[in-house]
C-alpha positions as CSV (number, residue, x, y, z in Angstrom):
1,X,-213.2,46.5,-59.7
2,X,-211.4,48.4,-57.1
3,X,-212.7,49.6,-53.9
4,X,-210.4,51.7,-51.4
5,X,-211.6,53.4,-48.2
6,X,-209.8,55.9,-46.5
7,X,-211.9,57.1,-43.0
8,X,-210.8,59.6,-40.8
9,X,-211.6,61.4,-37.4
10,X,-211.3,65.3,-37.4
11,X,-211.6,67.7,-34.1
12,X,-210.9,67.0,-30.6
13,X,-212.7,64.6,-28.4
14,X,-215.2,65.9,-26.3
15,X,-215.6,65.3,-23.0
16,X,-219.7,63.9,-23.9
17,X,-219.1,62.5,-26.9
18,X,-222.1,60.4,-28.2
19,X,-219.5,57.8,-29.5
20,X,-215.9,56.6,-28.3
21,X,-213.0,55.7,-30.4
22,X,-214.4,52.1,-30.2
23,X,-217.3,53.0,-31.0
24,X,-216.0,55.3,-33.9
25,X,-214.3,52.0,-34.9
26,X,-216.9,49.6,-35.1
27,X,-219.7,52.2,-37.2
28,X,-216.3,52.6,-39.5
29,X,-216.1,49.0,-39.9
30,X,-220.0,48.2,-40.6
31,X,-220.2,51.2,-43.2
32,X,-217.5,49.9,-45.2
33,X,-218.8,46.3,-44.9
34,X,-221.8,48.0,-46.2
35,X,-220.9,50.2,-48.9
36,X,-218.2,47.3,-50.4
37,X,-220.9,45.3,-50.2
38,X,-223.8,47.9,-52.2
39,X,-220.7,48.3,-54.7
40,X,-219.7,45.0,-55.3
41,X,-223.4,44.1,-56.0
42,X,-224.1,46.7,-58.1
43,X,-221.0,46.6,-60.2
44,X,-219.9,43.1,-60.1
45,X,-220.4,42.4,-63.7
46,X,-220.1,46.5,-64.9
47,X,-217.1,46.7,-67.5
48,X,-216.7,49.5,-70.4
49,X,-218.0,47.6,-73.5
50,X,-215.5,50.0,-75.2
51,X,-212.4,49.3,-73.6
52,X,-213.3,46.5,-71.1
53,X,-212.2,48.0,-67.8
54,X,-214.0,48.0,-64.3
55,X,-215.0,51.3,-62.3
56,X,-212.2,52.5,-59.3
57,X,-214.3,53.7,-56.5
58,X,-212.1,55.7,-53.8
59,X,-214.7,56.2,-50.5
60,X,-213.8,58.7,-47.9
61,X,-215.4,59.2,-44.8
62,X,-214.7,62.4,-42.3
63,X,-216.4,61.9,-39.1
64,X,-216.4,65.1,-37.2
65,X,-216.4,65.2,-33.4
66,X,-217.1,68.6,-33.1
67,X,-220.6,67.8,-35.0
68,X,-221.1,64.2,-34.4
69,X,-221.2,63.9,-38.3
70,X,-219.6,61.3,-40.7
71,X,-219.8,62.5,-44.6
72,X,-219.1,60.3,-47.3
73,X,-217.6,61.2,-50.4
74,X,-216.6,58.9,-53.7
75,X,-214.5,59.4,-56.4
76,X,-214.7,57.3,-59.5
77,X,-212.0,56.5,-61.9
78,X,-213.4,55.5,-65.3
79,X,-211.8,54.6,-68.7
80,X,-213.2,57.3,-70.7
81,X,-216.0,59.5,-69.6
82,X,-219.0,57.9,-71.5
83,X,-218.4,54.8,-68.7
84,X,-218.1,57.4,-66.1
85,X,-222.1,58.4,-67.0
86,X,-222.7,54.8,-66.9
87,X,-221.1,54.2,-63.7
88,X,-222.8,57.4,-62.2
89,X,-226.3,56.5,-63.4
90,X,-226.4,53.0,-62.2
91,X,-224.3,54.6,-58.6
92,X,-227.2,56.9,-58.4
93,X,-229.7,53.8,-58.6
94,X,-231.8,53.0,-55.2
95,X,-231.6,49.4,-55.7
């Protein structure tokens, strides 16, 4: 399985910015620990039984200074998309 992360900071800094660039850095660093860490568990052992490949999982994060807000997005690469609705269902899992 493949996990990439690609985080970015948008906007200008404001002069009363609830977090600095260290700051920025550090709650980038924990949320990927994080979500690796959610994936890997939930997908350790998740291969098509058709073709026998793994999920690709690209996570973006745009944190927004303007709005103080980090969204996530991820984009799944699957074999076929029959795995895909496999890989969303168990994504889409709370545990």
């Amino acid at each position: 399985m493949k996990i990439e992360f690609d985080f970015r900071i948008e906007g200008d800094e404001q002069p009363d910015a609830f977090l600095d660039a260290r700051e920025l850095q550090l709650m980038f660093d924990s949320t990927r620990r994080s979500l690796g860490d959610g994936l890997e568990r939930k997908f350790r052992d998740v291969v098509c039984g058709e073709h026998a490949e793994a999920p690709q999982f690209q996570v973006t994060g745009r944190y927004d200074r303007q709005l103080e807000e980090l969204d996530i997005h991820y984009h799944v690469d699957t074999c076929c998309q029959f795995f895909l609705l496999r890989v969303m269902q168990i994504l889409n899992q709370r545990a």
